[in-house]
Each structure stands twice: as structure tokens, then as C-alpha cells.
N, CA, C and O of each residue as an XYZ file, in Angstrom:
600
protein
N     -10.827     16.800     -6.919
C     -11.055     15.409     -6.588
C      -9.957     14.958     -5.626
O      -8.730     15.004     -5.713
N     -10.646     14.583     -4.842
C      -9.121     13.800     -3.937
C      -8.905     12.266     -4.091
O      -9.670     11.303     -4.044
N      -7.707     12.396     -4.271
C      -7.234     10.820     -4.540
C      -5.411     10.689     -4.011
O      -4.605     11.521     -3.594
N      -5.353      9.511     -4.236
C      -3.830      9.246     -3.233
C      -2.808      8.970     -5.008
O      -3.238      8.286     -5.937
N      -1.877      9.492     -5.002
C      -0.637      9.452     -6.178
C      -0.628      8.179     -6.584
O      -1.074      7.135     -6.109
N       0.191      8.568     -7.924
C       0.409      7.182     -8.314
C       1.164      6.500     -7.483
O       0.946      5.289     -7.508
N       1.950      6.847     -6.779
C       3.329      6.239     -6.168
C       2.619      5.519     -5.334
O       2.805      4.317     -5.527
N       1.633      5.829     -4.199
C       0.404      5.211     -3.388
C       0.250      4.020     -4.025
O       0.720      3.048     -3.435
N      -0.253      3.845     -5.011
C      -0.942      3.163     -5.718
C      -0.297      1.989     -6.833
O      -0.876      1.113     -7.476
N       0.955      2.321     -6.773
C       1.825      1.264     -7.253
C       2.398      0.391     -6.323
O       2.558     -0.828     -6.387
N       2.797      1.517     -5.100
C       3.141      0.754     -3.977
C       1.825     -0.409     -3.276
O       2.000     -1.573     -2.913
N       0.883      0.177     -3.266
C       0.190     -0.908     -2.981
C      -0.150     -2.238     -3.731
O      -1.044     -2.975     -3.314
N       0.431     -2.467     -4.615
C       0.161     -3.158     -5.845
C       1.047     -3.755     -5.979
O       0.945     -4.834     -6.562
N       2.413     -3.262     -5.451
C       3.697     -4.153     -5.654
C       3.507     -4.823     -4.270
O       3.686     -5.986     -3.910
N       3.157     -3.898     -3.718
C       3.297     -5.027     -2.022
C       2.266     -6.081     -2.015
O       2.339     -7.190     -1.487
N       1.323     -5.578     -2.664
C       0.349     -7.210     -2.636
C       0.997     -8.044     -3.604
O       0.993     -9.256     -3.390
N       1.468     -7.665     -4.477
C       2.411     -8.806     -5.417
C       3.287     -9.400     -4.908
O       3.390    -10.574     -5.264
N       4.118     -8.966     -4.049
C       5.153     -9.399     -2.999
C       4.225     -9.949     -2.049
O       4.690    -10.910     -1.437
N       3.163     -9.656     -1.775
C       2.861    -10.443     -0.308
C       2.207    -11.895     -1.018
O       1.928    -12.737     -0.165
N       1.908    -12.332     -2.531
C       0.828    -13.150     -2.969
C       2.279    -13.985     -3.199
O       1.964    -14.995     -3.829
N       3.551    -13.990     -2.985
C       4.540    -15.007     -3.412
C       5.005    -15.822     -2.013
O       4.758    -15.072     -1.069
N       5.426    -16.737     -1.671
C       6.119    -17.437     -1.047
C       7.390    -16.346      0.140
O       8.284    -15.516     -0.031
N       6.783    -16.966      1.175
C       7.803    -15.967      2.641
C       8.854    -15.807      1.572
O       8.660    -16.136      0.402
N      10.306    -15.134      2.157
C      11.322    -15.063      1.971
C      11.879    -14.761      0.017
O      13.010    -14.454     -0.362
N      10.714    -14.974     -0.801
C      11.030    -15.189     -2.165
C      11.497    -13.864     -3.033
O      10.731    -12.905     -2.934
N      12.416    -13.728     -3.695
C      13.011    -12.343     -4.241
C      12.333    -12.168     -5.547
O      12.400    -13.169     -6.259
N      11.790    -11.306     -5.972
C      10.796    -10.723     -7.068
C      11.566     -9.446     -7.970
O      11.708     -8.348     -7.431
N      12.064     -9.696     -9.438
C      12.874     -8.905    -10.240
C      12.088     -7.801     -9.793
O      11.265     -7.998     -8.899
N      12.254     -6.452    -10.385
C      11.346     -5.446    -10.272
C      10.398     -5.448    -11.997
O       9.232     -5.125    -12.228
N      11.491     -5.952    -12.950
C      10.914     -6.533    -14.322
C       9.503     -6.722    -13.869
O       8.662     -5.834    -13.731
N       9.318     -8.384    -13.592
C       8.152     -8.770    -13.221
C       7.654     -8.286    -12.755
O       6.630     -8.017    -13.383
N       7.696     -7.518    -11.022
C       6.166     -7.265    -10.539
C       5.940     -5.398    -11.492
O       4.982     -4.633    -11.380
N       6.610     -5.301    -11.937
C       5.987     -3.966    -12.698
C       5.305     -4.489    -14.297
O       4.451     -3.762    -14.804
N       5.639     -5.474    -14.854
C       4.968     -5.973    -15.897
C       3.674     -6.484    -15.192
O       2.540     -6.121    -15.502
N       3.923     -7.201    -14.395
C       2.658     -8.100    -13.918
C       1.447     -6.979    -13.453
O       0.245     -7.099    -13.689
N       2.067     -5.932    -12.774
C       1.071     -5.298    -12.072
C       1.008     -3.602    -12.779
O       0.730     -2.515    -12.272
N       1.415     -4.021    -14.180
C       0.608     -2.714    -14.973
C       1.626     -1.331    -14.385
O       1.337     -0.149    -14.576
N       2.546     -1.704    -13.829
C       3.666     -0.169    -13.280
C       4.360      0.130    -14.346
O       4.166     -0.536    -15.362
N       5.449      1.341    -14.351
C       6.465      1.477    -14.823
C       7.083      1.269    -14.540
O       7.376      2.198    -13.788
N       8.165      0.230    -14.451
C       9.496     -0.141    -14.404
C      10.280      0.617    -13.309
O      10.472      0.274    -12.143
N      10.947      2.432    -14.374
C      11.576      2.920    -13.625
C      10.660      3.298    -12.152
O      10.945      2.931    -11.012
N       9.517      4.121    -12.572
C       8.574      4.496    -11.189
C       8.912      3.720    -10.368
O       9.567      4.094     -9.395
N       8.458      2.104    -10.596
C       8.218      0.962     -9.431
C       9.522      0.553     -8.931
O       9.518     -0.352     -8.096
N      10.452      0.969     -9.227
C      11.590      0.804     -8.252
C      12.175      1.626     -7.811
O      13.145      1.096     -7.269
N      12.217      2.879     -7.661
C      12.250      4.391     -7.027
C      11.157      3.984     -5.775
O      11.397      4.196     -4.587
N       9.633      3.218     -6.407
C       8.710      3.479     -5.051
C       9.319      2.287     -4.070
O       9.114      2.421     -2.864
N      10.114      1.037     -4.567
C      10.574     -0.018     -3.797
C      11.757      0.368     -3.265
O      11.930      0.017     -2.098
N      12.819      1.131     -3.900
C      13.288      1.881     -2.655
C      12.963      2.795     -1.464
O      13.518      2.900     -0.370
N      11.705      3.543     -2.092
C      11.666      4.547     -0.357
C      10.922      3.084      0.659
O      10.954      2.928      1.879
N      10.218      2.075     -0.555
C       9.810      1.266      0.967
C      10.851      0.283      1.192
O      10.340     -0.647      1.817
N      11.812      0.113      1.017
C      13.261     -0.666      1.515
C      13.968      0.457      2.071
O      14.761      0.051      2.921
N      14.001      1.738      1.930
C      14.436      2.279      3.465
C      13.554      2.486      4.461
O      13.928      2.520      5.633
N      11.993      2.685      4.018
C      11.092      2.716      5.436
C      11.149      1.120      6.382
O      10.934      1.026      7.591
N      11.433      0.184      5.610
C      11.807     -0.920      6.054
C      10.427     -2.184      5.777
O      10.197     -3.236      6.372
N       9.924     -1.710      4.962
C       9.156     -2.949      4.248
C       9.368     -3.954      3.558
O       8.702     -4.981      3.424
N      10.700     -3.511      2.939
C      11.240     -4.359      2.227
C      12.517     -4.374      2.029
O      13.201     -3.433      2.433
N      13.176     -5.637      1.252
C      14.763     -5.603      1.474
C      15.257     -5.645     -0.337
O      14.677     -6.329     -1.180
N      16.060     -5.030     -0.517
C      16.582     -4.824     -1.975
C      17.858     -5.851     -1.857
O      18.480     -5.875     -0.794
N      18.100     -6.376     -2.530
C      19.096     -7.856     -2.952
C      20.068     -7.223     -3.962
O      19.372     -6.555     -4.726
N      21.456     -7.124     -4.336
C      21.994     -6.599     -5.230
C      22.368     -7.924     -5.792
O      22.414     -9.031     -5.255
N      22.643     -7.508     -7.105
C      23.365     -9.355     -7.810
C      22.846     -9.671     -8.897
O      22.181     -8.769     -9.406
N      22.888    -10.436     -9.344
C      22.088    -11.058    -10.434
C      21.002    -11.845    -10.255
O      20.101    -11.900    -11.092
N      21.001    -12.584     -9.040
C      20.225    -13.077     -8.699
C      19.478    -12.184     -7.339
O      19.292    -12.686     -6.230
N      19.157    -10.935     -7.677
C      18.928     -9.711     -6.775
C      17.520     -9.414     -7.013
O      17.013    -10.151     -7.858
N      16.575     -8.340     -6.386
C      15.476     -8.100     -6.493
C      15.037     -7.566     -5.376
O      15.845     -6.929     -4.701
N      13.764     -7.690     -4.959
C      12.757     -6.976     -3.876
C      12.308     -8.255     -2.959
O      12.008     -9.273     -3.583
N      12.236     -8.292     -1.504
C      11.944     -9.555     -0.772
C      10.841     -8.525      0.149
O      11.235     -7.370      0.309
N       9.762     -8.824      0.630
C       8.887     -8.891      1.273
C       9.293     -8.624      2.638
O      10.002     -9.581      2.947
N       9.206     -7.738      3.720
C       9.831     -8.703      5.231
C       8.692     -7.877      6.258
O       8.447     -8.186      7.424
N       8.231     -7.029      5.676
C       7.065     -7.072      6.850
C       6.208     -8.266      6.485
O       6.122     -8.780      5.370
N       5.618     -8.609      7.541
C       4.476     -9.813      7.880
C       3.080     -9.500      6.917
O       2.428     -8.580      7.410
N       2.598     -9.946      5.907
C       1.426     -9.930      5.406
C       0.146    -10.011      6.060
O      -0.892     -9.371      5.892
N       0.387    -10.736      6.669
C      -0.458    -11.135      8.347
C      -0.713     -9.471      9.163
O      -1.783     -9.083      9.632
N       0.291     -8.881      9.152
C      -0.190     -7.761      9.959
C      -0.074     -6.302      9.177
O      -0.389     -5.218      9.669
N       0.382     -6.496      8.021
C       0.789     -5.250      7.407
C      -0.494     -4.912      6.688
O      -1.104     -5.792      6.082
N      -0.960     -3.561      6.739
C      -2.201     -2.823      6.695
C      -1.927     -2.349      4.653
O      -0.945     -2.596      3.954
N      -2.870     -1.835      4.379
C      -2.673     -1.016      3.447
C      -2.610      0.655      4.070
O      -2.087      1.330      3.183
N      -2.826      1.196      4.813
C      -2.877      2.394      5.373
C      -1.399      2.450      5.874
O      -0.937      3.579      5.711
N      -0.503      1.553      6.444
C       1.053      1.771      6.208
C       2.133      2.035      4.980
O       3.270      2.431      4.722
N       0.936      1.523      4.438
C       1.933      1.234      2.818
C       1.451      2.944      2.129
O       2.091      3.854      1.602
N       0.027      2.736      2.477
C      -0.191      4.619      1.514
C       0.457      5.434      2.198
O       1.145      6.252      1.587
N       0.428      5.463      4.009
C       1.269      6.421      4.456
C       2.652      6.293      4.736
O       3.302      6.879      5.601
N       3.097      5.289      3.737
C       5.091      5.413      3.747
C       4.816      6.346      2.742
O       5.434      7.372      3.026
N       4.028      6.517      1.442
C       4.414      6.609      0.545
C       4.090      8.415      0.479
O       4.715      9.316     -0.080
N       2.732      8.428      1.386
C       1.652      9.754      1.239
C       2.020     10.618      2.649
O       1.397     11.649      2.906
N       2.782     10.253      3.285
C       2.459     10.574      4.855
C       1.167     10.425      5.251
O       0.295      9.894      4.564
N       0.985     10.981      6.586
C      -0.435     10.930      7.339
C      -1.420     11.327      6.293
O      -1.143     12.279      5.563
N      -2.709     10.592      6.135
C      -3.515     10.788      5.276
C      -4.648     11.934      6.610
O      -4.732     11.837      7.834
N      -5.188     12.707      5.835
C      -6.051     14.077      6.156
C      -7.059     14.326      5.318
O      -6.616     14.855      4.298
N      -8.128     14.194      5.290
C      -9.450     14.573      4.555
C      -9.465     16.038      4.323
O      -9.838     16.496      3.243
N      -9.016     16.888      5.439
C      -8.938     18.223      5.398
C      -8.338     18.509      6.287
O      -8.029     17.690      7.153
N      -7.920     20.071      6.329
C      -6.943     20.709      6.943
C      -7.166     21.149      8.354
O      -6.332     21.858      8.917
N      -8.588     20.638      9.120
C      -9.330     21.053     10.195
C      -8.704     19.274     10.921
O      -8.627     19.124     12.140
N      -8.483     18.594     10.338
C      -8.021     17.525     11.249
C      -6.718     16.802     11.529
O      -6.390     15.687     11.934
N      -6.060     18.024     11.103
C      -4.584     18.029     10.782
C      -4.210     17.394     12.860
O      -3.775     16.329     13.300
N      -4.614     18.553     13.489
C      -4.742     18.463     14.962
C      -5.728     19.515     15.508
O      -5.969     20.579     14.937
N      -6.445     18.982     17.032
C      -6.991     19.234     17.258
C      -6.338     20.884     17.782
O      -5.263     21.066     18.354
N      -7.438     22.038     17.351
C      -7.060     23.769     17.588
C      -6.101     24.197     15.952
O      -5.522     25.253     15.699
N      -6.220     23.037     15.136
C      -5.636     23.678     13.790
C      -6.535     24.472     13.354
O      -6.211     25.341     12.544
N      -6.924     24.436     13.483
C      -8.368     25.030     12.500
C      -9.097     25.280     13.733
O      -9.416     24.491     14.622
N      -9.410     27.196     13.551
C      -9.683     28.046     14.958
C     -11.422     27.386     14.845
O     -12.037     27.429     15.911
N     -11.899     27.021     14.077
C     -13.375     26.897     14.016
C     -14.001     25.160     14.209
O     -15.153     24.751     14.067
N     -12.702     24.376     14.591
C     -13.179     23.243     14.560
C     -14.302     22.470     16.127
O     -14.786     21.342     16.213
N     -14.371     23.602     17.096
C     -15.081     23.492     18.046
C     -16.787     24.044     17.702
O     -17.842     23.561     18.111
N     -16.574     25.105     16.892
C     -18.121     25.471     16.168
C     -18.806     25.215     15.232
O     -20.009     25.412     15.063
N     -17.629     24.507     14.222
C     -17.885     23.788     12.940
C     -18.705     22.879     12.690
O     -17.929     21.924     12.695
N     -20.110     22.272     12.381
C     -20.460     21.176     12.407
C     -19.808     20.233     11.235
O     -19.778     19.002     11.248
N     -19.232     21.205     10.098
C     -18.644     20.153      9.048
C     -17.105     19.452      9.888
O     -16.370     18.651      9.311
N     -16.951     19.764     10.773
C     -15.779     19.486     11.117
C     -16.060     18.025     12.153
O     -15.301     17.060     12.245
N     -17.393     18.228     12.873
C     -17.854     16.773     12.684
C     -18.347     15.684     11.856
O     -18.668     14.569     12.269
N     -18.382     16.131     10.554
C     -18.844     15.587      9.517
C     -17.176     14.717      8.676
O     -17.227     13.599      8.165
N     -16.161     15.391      8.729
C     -14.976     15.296      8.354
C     -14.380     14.255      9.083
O     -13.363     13.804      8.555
N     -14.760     13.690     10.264
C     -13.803     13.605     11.893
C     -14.163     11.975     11.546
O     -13.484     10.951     11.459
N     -15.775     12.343     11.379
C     -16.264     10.600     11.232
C     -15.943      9.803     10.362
O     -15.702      8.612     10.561
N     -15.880     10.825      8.473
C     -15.297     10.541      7.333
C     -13.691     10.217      7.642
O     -12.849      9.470      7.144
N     -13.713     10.884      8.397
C     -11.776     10.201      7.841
C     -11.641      9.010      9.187
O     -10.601      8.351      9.181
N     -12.548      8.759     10.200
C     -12.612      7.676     10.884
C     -12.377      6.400     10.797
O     -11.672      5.547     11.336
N     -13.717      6.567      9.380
C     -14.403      5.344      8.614
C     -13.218      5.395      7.593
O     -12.769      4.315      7.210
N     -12.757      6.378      7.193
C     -12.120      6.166      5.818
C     -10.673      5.187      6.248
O     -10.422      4.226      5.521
N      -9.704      5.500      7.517
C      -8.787      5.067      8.192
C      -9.161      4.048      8.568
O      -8.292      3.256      8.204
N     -10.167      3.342      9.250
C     -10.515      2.003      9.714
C     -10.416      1.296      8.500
O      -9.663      0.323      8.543
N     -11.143      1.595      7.111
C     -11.317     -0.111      6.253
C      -9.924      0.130      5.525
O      -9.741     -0.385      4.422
N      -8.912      0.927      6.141
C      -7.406      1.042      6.017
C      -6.787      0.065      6.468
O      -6.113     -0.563      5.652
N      -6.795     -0.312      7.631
C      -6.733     -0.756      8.576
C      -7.116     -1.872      9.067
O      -6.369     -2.597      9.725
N      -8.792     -2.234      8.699
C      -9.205     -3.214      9.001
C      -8.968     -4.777      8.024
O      -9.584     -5.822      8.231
N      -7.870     -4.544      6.910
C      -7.432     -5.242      5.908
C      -6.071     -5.762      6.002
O      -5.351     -4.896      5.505
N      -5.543     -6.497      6.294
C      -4.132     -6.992      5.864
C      -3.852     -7.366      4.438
O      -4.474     -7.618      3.406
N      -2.675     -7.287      4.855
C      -2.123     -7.767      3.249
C      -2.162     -9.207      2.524
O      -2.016     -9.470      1.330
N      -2.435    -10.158      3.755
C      -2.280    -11.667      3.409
C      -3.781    -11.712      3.292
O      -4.320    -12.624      2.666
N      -4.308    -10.981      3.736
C      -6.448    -10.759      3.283
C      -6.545    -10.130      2.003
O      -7.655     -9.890      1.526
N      -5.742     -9.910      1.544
C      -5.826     -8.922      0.293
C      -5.157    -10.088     -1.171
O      -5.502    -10.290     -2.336
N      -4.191    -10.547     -0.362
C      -3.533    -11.439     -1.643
C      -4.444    -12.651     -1.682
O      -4.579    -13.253     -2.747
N      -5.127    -13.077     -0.499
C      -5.904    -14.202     -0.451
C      -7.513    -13.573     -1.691
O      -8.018    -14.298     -2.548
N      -7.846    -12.476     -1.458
C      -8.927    -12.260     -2.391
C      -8.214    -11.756     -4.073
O      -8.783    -11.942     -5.148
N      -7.174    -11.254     -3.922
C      -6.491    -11.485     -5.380
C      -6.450    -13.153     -5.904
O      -6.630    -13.279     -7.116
N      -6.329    -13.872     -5.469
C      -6.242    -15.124     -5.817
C      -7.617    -15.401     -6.298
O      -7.787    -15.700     -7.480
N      -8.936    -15.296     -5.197
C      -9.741    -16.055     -5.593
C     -10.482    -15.248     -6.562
O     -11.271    -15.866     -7.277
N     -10.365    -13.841     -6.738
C     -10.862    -13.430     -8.051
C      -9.620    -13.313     -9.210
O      -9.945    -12.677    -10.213
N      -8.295    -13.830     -9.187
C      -8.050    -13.953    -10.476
C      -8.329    -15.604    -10.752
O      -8.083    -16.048    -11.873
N      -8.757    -16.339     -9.879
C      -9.282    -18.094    -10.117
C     -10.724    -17.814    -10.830
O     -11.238    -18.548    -11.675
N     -11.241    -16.664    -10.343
C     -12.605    -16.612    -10.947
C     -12.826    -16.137    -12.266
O     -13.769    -16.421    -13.005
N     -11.626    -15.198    -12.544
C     -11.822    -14.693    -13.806
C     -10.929    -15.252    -14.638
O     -10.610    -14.735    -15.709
N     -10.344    -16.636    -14.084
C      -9.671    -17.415    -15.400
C      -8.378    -17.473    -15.597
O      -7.769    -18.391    -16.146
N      -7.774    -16.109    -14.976
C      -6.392    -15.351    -15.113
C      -5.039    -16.633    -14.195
O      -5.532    -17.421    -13.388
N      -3.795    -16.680    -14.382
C      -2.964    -17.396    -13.897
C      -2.891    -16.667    -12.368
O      -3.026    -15.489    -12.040
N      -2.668    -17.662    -11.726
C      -1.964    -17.067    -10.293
C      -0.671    -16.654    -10.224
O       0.164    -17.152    -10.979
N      -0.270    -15.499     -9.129
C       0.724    -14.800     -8.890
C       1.531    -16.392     -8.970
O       0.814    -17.392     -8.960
N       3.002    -16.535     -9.047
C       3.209    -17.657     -8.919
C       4.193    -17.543     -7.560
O       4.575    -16.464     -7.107
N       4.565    -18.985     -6.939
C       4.428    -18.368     -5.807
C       6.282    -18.375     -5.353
O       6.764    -18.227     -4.229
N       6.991    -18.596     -6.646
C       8.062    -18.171     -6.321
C       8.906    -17.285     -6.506
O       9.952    -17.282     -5.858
């Protein structure tokens, strides 16, 4: 089965938690790993590699935490899986073009080319401030409190 790690997948989850709070606002790692179903230790191991890829800024102190500083507005989910995953690849024929001696005779290799096309575009075609905006209106729908926004 192919699927993207947990680390993928927390990271995306903390960054929409960070992107659903107020510009500039510092977030314990406590909270957004309670709030968003992580582990604790995991979710701040994954908020450091993205505070050195530069997504985010780590605060030391007591009054310290995780701050947001890429733009929600433009930040993709396909940046956030590939800080975490590197370049995402459906298969090993589209690694680059002549990786794979058969990808000129292959018809699955046009079948792969389009799949990971489509799969990279609705990557892509999503921001993060589009993402926290539909977290909102389905946790309004299902009753649940909103991220809060400080």
C-alpha cells in the first residue's frame, strides 16, 4: 500500500493548526499535539525539522513554542509532505526522465506520469489558509469548538 509516514501526516496537521490561529501567535507543542491527536514527543522532533526547513520558528522560554511564518495564503500541503517525505514519486520510472531504461516503451509509464500529475496538482492546488478555512466550517458543522485563535 502506498501511503506518506506518520511524520507527513502530523506535520500536516500541526501546520494547519498553526495556520487556523492568529498571524504571528506562539502555539505550546502541549496543545497542538493534544488538539490534533499527535504524540507530544513525535510532534516536536517533526516541528523541528520544519523550523530548520524554515516553516516555522521555535521560541525558547516559558513563554516559548512554535510560530507559523510561512504565509498560509501560499503555503501548499505538497511543501509540507515534501519537507518531511522528500520529492514524492509514484514509482521508480519517474524518478527522471532515462531512469528507468523502459520508460520510452512502457505504456504503464504513461499511466504513472498522469497519476502522479493529478496526484501533485490537488497538492498544490490547496493552500493552507483554504484548508484552515474548511477546518473551521466543518468543525462549526459538527458542533466541535474552534481552533482558538490565539
Amino acid at each position: 500500500m502506498f501511503r506518506l509516514s506518520k511524520a507527513a501526516e502530523y506535520a500536516m496537521r500541526g501546520v494547519l493548526h498553526l495556520s487556523m490561529k492568529k498571524e504571528g501567535s506562539v502555539s505550546f507543542i502541549e496543545a497542538v499535539a493534544e488538539a490534533e491527536d499527535a504524540p507530544k514527543a513525535f510532534l516536536a522532533k517533526i516541528f523541528q525539522t520544519l523550523a530548520k526547513k524554515g516553516f516555522l520558528k521555535s521560541i525558547r522560554g516559558q513563554k516559548g513554542g512554535f510560530v507559523l511564518v510561512k504565509d498560509p495564503k501560499t503555503l501548499t500541503p505538497l511543501e509540507v509532505i515534501e519537507a518531511m517525505e522528500g520529492p514524492l514519486k509514484l514509482n521508480d520510472c519517474l524518478i527522471s526522465d532515462g531512469y528507468c531504461e523502459r520508460d520510452k516503451v512502457c505504456p504503464v509509464h504513461d499511466v504513472w506520469k498522469e497519476a502522479q500529475e493529478k496526484f501533485l496538482g490537488v497538492l498544490t492546488d490547496m493552500t493552507f489558509a483554504e484548508l484552515a478555512d474548511k477546518g473551521r466550517q466543518k468543525r462549526k458543522k459538527a458542533g466541535l469548538s474552534l481552533v482558538s485563535s490565539a
